[in-house]
N, C-alpha and C positions, 0 to 999 in steps of 0.2 A: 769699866763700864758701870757696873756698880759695886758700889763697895762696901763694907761692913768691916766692924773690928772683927767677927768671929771669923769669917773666911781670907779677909786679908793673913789674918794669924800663919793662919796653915802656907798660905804662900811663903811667908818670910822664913818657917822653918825649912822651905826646900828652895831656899838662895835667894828670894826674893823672885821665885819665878824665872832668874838669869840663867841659863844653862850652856855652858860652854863646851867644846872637846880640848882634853888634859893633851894633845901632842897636837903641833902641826908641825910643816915641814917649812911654812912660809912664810915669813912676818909682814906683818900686814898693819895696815891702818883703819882698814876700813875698805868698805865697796860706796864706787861715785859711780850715779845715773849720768851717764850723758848719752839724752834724746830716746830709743828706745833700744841702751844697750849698758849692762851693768861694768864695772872696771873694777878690779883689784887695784886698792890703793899703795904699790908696792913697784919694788926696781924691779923686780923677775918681769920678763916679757909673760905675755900669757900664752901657753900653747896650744889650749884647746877651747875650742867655742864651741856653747851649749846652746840649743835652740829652742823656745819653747813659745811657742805661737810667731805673734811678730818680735818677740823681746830676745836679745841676745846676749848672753854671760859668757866674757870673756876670764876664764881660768885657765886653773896649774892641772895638770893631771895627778901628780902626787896625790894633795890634800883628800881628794876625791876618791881615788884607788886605795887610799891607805883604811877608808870606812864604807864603801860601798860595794855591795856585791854585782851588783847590774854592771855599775859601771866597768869592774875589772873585767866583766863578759864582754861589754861593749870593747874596750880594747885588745885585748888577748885573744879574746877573740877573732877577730877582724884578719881579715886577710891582708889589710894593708897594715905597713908595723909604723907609717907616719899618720896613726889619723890624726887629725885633729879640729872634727866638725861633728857631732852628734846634736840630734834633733829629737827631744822629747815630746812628742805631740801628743801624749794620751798619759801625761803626769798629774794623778791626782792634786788640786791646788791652786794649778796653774805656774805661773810664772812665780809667783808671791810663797809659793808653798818652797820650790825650790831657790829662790834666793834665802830664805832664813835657812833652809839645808844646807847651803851652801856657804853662808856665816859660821855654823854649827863645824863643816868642815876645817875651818880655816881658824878655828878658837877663837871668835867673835863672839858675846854675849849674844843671847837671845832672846829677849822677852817674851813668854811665854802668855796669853793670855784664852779665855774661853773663846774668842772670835778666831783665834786662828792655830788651838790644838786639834783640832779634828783634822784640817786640811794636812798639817806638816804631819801627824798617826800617818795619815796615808800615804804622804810622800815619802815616811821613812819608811814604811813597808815595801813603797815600788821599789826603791832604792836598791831594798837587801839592806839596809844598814843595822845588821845585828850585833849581838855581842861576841861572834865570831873571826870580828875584825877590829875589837876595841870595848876595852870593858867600859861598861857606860856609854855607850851608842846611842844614837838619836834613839831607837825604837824602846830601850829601857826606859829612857828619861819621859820623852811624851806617856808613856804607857803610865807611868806611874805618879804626873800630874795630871795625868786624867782618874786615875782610881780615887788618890789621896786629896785634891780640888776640886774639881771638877763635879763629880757624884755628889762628894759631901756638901754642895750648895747647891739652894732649887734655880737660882737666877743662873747660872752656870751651866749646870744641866739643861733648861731651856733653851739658852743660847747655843752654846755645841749641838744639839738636837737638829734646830733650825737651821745651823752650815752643816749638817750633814746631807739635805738637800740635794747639793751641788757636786756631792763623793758618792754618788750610787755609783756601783755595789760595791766599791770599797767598804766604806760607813759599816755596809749590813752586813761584809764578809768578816769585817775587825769585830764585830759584835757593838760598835759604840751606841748604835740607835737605839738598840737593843737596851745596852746597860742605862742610857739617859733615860729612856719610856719608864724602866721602872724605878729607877734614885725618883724621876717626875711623881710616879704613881706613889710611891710609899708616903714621902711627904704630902700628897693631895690628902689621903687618907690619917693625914696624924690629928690629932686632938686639935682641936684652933686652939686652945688654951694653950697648950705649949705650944705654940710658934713664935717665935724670933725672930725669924729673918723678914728682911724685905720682901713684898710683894708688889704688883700693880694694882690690882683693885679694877673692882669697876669702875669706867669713866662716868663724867656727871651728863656730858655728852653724849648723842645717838653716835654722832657719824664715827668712822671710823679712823683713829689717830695713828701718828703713825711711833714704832714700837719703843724708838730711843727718848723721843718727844713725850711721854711718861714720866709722871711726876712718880719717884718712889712712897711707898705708904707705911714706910716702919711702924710695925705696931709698939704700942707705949704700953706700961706695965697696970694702967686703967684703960685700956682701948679693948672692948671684945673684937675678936675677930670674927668675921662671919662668915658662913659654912662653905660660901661660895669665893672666897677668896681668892681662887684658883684660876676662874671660869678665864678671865682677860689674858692672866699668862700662856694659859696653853693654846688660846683661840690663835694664836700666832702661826701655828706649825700648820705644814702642809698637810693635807687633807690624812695619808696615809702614814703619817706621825701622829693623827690624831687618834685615829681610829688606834695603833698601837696603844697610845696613851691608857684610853677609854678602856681597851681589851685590857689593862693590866689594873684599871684601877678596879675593873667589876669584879675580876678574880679576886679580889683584896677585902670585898665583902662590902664595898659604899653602895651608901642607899641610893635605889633605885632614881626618887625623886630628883636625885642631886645630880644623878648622870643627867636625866634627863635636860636638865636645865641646862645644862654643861653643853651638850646637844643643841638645843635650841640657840645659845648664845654664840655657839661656833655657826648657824647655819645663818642668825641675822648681822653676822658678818661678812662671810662669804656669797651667801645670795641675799644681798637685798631685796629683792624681790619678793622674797617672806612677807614683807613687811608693808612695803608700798604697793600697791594694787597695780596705780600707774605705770610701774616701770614691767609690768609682763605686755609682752606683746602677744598678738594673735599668731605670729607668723614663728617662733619662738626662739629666734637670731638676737635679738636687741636684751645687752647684758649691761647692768648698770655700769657706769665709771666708778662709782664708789669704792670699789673694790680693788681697782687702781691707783687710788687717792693716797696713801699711805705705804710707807717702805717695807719690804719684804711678802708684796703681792704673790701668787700664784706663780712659783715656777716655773711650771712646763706652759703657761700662759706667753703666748711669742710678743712681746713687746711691740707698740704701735696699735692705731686704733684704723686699720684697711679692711675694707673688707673681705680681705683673704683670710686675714684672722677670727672673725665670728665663728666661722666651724670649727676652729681647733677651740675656740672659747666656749662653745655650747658640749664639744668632749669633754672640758674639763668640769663643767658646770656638771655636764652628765654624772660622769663619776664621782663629784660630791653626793650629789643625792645618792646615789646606790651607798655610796656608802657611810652616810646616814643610817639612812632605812633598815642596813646591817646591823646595824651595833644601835639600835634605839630600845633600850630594854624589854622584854617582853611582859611587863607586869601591867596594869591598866591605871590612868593618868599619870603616868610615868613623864610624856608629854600632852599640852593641849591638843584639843581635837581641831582648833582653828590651825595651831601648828601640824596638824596631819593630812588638813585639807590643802593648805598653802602648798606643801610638800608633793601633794599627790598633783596638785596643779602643775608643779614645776615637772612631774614625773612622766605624766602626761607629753608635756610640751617636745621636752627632751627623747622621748622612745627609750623610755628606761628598760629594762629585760622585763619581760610579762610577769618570770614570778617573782618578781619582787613589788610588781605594781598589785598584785593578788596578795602578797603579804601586809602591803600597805593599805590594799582596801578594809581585808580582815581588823588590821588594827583600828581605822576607822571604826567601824561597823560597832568595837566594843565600847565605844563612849560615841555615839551618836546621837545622842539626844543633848551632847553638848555643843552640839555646832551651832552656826548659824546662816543663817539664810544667804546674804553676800559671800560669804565661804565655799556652800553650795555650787554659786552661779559657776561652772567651769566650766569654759568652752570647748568646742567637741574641735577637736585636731585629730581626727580622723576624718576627714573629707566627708566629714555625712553631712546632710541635708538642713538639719536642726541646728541652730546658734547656740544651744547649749547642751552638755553631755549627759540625757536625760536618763539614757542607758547603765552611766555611771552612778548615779543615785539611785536606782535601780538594784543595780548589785550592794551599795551601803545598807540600804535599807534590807537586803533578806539577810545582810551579813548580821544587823543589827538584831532582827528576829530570831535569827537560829542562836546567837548569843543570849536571848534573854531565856529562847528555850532551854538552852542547856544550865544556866544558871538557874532557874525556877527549880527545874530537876534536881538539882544538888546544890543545897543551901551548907554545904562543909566547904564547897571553893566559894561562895559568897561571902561566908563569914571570915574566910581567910583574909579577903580580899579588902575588905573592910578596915581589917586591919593596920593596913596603910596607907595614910593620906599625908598630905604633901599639904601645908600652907591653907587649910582650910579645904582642899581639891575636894566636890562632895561626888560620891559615890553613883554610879548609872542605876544601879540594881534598885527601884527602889519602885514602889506603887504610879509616881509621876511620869517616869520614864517614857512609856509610851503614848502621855496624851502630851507629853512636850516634843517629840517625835510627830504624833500627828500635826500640831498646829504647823510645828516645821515644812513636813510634805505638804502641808496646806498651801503656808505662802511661798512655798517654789514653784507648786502647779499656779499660781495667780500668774507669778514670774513669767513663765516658760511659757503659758497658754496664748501670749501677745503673739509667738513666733507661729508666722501662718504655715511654715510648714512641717509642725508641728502635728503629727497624724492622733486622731482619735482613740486608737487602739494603744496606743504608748500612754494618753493621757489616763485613758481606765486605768489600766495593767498598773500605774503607780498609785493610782488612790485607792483601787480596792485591794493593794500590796498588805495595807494594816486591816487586823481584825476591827470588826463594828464595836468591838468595847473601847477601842483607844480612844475614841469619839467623844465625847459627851455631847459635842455641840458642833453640828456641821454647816456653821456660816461661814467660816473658813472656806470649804470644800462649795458650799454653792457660789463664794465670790468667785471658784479659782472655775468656774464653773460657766459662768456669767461671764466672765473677762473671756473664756472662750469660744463661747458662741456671738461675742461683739467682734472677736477676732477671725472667725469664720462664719460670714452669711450666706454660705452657702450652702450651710450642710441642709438637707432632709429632713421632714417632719418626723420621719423613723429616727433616724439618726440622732438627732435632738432630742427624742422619748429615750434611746439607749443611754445617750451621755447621762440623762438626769437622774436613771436607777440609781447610778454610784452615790445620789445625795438621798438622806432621808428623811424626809416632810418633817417627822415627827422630833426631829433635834433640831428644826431652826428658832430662833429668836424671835421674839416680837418684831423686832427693826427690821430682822431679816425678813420675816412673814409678809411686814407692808413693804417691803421692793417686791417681792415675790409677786405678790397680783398686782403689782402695776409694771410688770418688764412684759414687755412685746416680744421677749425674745424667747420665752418659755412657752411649752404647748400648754395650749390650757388644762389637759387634763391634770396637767404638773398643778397648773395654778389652782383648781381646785383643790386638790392633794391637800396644798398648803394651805389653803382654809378652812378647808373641813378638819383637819389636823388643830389649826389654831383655835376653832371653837370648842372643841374636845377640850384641849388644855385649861382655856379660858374657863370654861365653865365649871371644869375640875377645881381650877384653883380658888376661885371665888367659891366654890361649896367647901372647899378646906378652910376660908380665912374670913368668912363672914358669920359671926353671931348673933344671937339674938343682945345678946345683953351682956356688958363686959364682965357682970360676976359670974355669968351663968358659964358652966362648963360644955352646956348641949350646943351644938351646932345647928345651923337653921336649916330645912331640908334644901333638897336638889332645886337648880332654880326651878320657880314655879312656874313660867311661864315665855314664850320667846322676848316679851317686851322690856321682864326683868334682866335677861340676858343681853340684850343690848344696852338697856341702861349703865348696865356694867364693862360695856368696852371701850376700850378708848378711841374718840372722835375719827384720829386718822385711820383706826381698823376698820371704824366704820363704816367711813368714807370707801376703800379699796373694798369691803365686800358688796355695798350698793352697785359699787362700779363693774363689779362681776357679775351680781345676780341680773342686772340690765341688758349684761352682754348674752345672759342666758336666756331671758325672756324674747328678746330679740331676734335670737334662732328657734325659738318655739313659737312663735308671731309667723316668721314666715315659711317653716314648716306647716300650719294652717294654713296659710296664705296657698300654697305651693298643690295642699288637699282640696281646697273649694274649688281651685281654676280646673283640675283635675277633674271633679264631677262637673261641672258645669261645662267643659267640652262635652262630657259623655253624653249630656242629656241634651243638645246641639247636634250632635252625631246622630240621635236617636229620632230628634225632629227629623231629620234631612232624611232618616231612611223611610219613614212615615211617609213624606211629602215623593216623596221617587215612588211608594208604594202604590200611591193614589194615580201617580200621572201612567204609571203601566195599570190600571186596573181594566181588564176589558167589559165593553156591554155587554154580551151574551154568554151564561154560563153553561157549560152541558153536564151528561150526570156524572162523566170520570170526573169533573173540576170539582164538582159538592163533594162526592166519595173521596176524594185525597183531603179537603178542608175538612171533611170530619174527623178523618186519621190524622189528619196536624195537631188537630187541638187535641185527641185523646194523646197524643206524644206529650206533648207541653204539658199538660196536664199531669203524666206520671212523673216527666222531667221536674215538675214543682215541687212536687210530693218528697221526692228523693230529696232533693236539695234542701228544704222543711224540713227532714230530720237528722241533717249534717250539722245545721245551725245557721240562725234566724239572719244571716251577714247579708240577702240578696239586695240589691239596690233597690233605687224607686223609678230610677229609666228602664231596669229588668222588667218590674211590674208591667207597667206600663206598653211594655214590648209583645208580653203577653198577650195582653187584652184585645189588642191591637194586631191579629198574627198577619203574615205577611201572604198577600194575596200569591198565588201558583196560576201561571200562564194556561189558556184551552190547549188540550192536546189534538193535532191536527189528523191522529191516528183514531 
């Protein structure tokens, strides 16, 4: 498969890989296929037939019995002393593993190569073919072109690795996955500079090729090799050969960064999805083809593309991500954080085990201020009500704060931490951190505020999540602000006053300031806020940046006056505060308006009791009628008095009412 003079070497010193058995009992030519059943090329009738799937191998019993130990059980055993029909249906190999055993038996060379010593280890172990029935037996000979071949080359290694696949638990019980993981891992970890042998390399290509279709990349004696040289070879092996891999190379002491990558390169393999946005679906069944495109796909993946197979496809899918997320180093930029987001998308989708989606959130949370915003958007696949998993950044975000708290406290893990970067990777810890974090939470809440079911108490709860110093400037936070009160018109003039606390008048922008008093959608106490706010600032900064005279060092005083201050604003500010203070006059016009009509009833009212007073007045008065109009007026009279020294507030219809008291009917008594 591939060849090199260093590892051909080794072959030819053990026969050229030919391995034959030193006795038979049957001369032979050779075994002929005809249709699906094998034939000894010889005069002996054959006495026994072997079965193994649909394939059938007509043989001798001698050759067989003279080096197997199964088989002598198979027959000696038997109660019948004529068998001549055994069925192997659970022969590690297959059919292919026992026809070369069965050449082996018969002293037929054998070629020995990396695609197919792992199968025949296993078949000579089902066998029993020890050195108990022949010195140099299958099981001596494979055993010992796998230590002395096999191990000693990495292209070799890889390959046996990959067919053992197809031998569980064979493979694991021989120790062979075991021994290829680490021959794999020692060489990943050797010096590039001393490396010789062939590798694959990275392709120049994304999509994924397939494995024989590899152009070799011998390195030459001015070629550096580069640290990732590895990454293509191993990306090949089934998920749980890789994760062996990985587990043997970390014990070995490789840098973090490099697994990482290693990681990353095996996940935009097997899940495309990483990578392309498009190919996740909402419903989380739809699994790329890409991953089918090229030879030696997913194993336990059932062939055919029905829809019976999406759920055994979305298990296997499953179980990469876990086990990713297991073996993804625990140091910080080990991987990108866009790689953690994609991940946790796909973790999401799938119903990963919770604590591992909690582990993946944590690691999030420690480089969070390197995301971005389309990485953010994941949709919520728990049946909730919202289009996106708002809840889920929710938890990033306090993972991200209780991370920077503990890091602040103890600058001896910061500084460690610092210590290693990876390709320029720069550090979270650092003063920016959290206002690159805010603009983040900023433009997800713009995002997420379109979705009308979207509730108000979720929208707070994440903007007021960061402290008011992340802030510097919260036009961010009034667009994500604005975009949702466009998005809901229905809320409440309370409501509308609560949302806008989370924003603070005194950090927006000029730009921001003139949308501010011209949005219909803000209460106006808001919109004053924001230009009582903006004149503050304005007049501040103009008393900082205007001198008298450019050599002089003194500054000019405070403006002098409201008309110097407006001279110094600009046109469209000034525009939008005309257009405020008019809105304000306007309501104080007919608040007046609203006071005159008000007294002018009352003194209407007071007409009308006047004119009713006159038309009941009678002509004849007697003396009880004088004696109560006297006690009237002394009442009125003290009643003024009193009133006079509460304060001077009495109307001029009251006066008037006075003067005028109300005439009292004859008593007929």
């Amino acid at each position: 498969m591939w060849e090199s003079e260093t590892e051909s070497a080794r072959g030819r010193e053990l026969g050229n890989a030919f391995f034959t058995s030193s006795k038979h009992g049957v001369n032979t030519d050779g075994f002929q296929l005809k249709g699906q059943s094998w034939y000894v090329a010889t005069d002996m009738p054959s006495d026994l037939l072997v079965q193994v799937g649909d394939v059938n191998f007509h043989l001798h019993k001698y050759p067989l019995l003279s080096r197997s130990g199964k088989m002598n059980r198979f027959i000696y055993d038997s109660k019948d002393p004529d068998l001549k029909k055994i069925a192997l249906e659970d022969l590690p190999g297959g059919h292919e593993a026992l026809e070369l055993a069965a050449k082996f038996c018969y002293g037929i060379a054998v070629d020995l190569t990396a695609e197919n010593i792992s199968s025949l280890r296993c078949a000579a172990e089902y066998l029993e073919m020890t050195e108990d029935f022949e010195e140099g037996n299958l099981i001596f000979k494979t055993e010992a072109f796998l230590s002395y071949v096999v191990l000693s080359s990495w292209r070799d290694s890889i390959v046996v690795l990959k067919s053992c696949e197809k031998l569980s638990p064979w493979a694991e019980n021989l120790q062979i996955a075991r021994r290829c993981s680490e021959s794999i891992a020692w060489k990943a970890c050797a010096n590039p500079k001393g490396i010789k042998w062939p590798y694959t390399g990275k392709p120049s290509n994304v999509s994924s090729p397939k494995w024989n279709d590899l152009k070799d990349s011998s390195p030459s004696r001015n070629q550096l090799v580069p640290p990732d040289w590895w990454f293509e070879d191993v990306s090949i092996l089934r998920i749980d050969h890789f994760v062996r891999v990985i587990t043997a190379i970390k014990a070995k002491g490789m840098r973090f960064e490099l697994i990482g990558a290693a990681i990353m390169h095996y996940a935009a393999k097997w899940l495309p999805c990483l990578i392309t946005d498009s190919e996740v679906q909402a419903d989380g069944m739809s699994m790329s083809s890409r991953s089918n495109s090229w030879k030696g796909a997913f194993h336990m993946i059932v062939a055919g593309t029905k829809d019976d197979d999406l759920s055994i496809q979305a298990k296997d899918h499953r179980m990469i991500v876990e086990s990713l997320i297991s073996i993804i180093p625990p140091q910080k930029d080990s991987v990108s954080c866009s790689f953690l987001l994609r991940l946790l998308r796909n973790a999401n989708m799938l119903k990963v085990a919770p604590a591992l989606l909690t582990e993946l959130e944590k690691r999030v949370g420690m480089q969070f201020e390197q995301a971005t915003m389309p990485d953010l958007l994941i949709p919520s696949y728990n049946k909730s009500e919202t289009l996106y998993d708002v809840d889920l950044v929710q938890r990033l975000l306090e993972h991200f704060l209780m991370q920077e708290q503990t890091d602040g406290s103890s600058p001896s893990r910061r500084s460690f931490s610092d210590k290693h970067k990876y390709e320029g990777t720069q550090r979270g810890n650092n003063p920016n951190a959290k206002a690159r974090v805010a603009r983040l939470v900023d433009s997800y809440l713009t995002e997420v505020s379109r979705d009308r079911n979207l509730s108000m108490t979720k929208f707070q709860v994440l903007a007021e999540a960061l402290p008011e110093s992340a802030r510097t400037c919260d036009d961010g936070l009034y667009r994500a602000i604005d975009s949702y009160l466009k998005a809901h018109p229905t809320l409440s003039e309370h409501e509308r006053k609560r949302l806008c606390r989370v924003m603070d008048c005194q950090k927006l922008s000029i730009d921001a300031c003139m949308h501010a008093a011209q949005n219909e959608r803000l209460p106006l106490r808001v919109v004053v806020q924001v230009l009582f706010s903006e004149q503050v600032k304005i007049s501040n900064a103009l008393a900082n940046t205007t001198l008298k005279d450019p050599t002089e060092t003194q500054y000019q005083p405070l403006i002098p006056n409201r008309k110097t201050l407006l001279e110094g604003t600009p046109q469209s500010f000034q525009e939008g505060w005309a257009a405020a203070k008019k809105d304000i006059n306007t309501v104080k016009f007919e608040l007046e308006s609203v006071k005159s009509k008000y007294v002018q009833l009352q003194k209407e009212l007071e007409d009308l009791q006047r004119q009713f007073d006159k038309m009941s007045k009678p002509k004849h008065t007697s003396a009880w009628s004088s004696g109560w109009k006297k006690l009237s007026r002394f009442a009125k009279m003290a009643t003024l008095e009193n009133h006079d020294v509460v304060g001077p507030q009495i109307s001029t219809a009251d006066e008037h009412a006075e003067k005028t008291p109300r005439r009292w009917r004859n008593s007929i008594s």
